[in-house]
N, C-alpha and C positions, 0 to 999 in steps of 0.2 A: 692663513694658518693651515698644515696638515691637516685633513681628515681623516686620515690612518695612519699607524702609528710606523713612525720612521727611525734610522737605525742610526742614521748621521745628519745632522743639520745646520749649515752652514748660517749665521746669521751674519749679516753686513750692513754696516752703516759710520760712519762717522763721530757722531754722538753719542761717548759710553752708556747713559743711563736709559737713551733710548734703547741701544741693543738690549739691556737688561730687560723692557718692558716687553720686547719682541718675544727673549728667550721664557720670559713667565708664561708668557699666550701659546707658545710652543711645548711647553712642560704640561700644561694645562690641558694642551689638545693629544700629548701623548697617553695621560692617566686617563682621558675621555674615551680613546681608543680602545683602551687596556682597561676597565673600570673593576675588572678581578685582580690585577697586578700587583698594585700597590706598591710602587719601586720606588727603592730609595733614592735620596736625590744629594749628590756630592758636587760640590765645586773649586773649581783649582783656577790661583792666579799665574798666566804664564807669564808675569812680570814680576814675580817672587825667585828668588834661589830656589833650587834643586825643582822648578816645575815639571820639566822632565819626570823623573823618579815619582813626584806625586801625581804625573796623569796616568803613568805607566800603574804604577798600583791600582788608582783609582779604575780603572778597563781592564785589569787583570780576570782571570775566570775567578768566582766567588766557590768556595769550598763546597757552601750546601747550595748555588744557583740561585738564583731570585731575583728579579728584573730591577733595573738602575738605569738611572737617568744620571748624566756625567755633565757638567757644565764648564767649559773652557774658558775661563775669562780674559780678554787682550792678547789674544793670538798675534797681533800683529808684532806683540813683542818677544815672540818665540825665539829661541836657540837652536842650533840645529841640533842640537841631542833634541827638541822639543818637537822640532820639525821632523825629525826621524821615527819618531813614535809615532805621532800622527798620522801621517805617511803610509807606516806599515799598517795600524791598524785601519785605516780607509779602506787600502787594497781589500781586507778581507771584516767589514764589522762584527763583533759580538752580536748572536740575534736578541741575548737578553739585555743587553746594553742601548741604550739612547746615548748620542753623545752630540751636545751642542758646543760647537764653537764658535765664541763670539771674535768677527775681525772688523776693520777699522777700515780695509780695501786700502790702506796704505801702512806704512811702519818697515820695522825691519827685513819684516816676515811677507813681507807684500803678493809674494809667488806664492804664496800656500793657499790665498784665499781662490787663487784657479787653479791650482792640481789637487786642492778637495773635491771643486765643481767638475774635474775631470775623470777623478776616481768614484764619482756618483755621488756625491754630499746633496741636499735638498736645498735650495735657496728661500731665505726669510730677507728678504732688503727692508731694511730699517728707513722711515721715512726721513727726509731731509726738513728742518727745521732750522729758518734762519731767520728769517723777517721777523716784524712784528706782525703782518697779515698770520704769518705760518704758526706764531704763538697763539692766537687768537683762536685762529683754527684747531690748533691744538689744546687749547682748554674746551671748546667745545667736546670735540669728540672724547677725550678723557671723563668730564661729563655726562656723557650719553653711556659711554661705559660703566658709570657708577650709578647709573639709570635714571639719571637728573634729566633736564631739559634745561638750556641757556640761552639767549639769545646776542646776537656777536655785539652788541653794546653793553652788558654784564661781562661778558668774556674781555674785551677790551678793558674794564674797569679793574677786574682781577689783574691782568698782565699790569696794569699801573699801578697796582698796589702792593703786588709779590715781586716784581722786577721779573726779569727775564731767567732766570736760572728753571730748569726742565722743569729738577726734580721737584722744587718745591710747588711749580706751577702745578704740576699732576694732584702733590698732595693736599693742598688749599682747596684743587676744585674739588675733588673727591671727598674733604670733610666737609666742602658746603653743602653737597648733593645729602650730604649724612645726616648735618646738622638742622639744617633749613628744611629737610622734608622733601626734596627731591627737584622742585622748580626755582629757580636763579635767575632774580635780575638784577638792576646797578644798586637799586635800594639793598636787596641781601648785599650785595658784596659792601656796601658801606658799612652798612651793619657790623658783620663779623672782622671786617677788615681795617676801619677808621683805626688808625693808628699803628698797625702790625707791619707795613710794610717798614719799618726804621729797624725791626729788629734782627738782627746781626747774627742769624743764625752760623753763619760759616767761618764767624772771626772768632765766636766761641768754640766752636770746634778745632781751629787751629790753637786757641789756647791751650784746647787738651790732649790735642796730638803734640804739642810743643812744652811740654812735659808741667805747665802751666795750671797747677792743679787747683788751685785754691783762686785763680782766677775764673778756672772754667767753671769751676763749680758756682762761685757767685754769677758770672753771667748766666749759667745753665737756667738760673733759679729767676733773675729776672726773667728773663724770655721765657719762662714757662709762666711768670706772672704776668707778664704782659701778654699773654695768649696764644705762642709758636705752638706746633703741634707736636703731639710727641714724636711723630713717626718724622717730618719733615729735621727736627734737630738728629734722630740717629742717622738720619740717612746724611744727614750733612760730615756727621764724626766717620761714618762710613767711609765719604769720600775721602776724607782728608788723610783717612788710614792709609785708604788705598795710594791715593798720589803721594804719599809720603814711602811705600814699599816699593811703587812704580820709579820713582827718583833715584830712591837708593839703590835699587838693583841694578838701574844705568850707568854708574862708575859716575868720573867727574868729565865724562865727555860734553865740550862745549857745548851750554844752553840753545843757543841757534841752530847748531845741526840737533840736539835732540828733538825741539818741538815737535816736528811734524812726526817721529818715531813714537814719541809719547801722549801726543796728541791733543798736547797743553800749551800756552805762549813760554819763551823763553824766559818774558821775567819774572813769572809764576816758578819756575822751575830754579831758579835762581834765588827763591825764596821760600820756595818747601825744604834745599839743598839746607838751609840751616837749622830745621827740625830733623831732616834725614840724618845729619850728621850726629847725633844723639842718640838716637838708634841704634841695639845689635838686631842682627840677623833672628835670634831665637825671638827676640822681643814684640818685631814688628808682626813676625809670625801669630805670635798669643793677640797683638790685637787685632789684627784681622778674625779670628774667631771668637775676639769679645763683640766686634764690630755685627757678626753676623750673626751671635746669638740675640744683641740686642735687637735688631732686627724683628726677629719674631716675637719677642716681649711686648714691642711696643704692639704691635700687629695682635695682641690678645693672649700670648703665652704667660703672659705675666699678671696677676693678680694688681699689679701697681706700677704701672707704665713709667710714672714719674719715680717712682723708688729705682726699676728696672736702670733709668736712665742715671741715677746717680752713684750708682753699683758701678755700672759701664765706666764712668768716668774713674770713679778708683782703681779700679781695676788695669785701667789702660795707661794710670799712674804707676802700677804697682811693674806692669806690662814694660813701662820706658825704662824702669831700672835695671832691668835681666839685661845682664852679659853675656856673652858666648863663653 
């Protein structure tokens, strides 16, 4: 990660929620740099309508000054209005501005992630994760980041208890370091674990991006009876926001040439297409910023995590009904 504070930074990787992990470590090393600064921090999806216009605002000079960190989300799915903005602002950065953009080093947008690194952007490469050795590995070190100690037969046990998905692997290891006191092995992980991996966090969340509310909500409420954590079920309603604005804003161009653009299987994309279709444009908009306030609720903004999380769901009900 930077040790002084950078104006443009390019992060790369394959795996969206890793680049997210990359770009937090990165924001984190820029306010470290800067620790009088105190910059605001905005994020914009380039896989939403008019991104353009909202990165261009968001890098625009501010009236009274004051340092900003800009977060670019799925570059690779830029436009070239998006590519053009980009572009000019590279040639010349805001010095009050931080601006990370997250690419995928393929997509539509594929040339942008080396004519940033040629206009002087900073390289973050996002580690590659695919095995189950590389999961292993990776609940470890997540671990170690949450200041726990594991040893790779606890780590191993976790991966077979959470399944493979990043995000939740991150957040499981992370509550057990919180929960358990800091050292992890296969006995903790039975412990907090014996029976949680059946719970379905990601099919309830598509129930509530799938305008499914009174479904969601009764799933919501087991799984949070059965022990899911709060931040693991938002971050899951997160995604599904997100792959459901990333779908729609793709047209109905054939699933197979989208995938590798979007960065999802085709028959995934084939089956978000009939939540996306429900969807207007202003709506998916309002839940993406229900999606992101939730976020920080669960993370301690909120007096009541679980309340936080049931708000969220009405809301992203109330969210699906808005027309253009």
């Amino acid at each position: 990660m930077p040790q002084t504070a950078e104006r443009l930074v390019l992060v790369v990787g394959e795996d969206e929620f890793l680049r997210s992990q990359v770009s937090s470590a990165v924001i984190a090393a820029q306010r470290a740099a800067r620790p009088d600064a105190d910059p605001t921090l905005e994020r914009v999806d380039a896989g939403v309508a008019d991104a353009a216009n909202a990165l261009a605002d968001a890098i625009s000079p501010a009236l009274f000054g004051g340092e900003r960190i800009v977060v670019l989300k799925s570059a690779e799915q830029s436009t070239k209005d998006l590519v053009a903005v980009l572009t000019q602002y590279a040639a010349a950065p805001d010095p009050d501005i931080c601006l990370i953009v997250e690419h995928s080093g393929a997509g539509r947008a594929k040339t942008l992630a080396v004519d940033l690194q040629k206009l002087g952007a900073a390289i973050e490469r996002v580690p590659v994760v695919r095995s189950v050795d590389d999961r292993i590995k990776y609940v470890c070190s997540e671990v170690v980041a949450a200041g726990g100690k594991i040893d790779a037969k606890a780590a191993a046990a976790l991966v077979e208890a959470v399944g493979e998905d990043l995000r939740s692997l991150s957040s499981s290891a992370r509550q057990l370091v919180a929960d358990a006191g800091g050292t992890i092995d296969v006995d903790t992980v039975g412990r907090y674990h014996r029976g949680r991996a059946d719970v379905k966090v990601y099919a309830l969340a598509d129930e509530i991006v799938g305008g499914r509310v009174e479904s969601g909500l009764e799933q919501l409420r087991w799984a949070l009876h059965d022990g899911a954590a709060e931040v693991v079920i938002a971050d899951a309603i997160a995604e599904s926001v997100r792959s459901v604005a990333k779908v729609a804003a793709a047209g109905r161009a054939d699933p197979n040439t989208l995938a590798q653009r979007l960065g999802m299987p085709a028959w995934k994309i084939r089956k978000i297409r009939q939540s996306a279709g429900t969807w207007s444009a202003p709506g998916l908009t309002k839940a993406l910023q229900i999606a992101a306030r939730l976020n920080g609720e669960v993370k301690g903004q909120a007096a009541d995590s679980r309340y936080a999380l049931e708000k969220a769901v009405l809301d992203i009900a109330a969210a699906h009904e808005i027309r253009s």
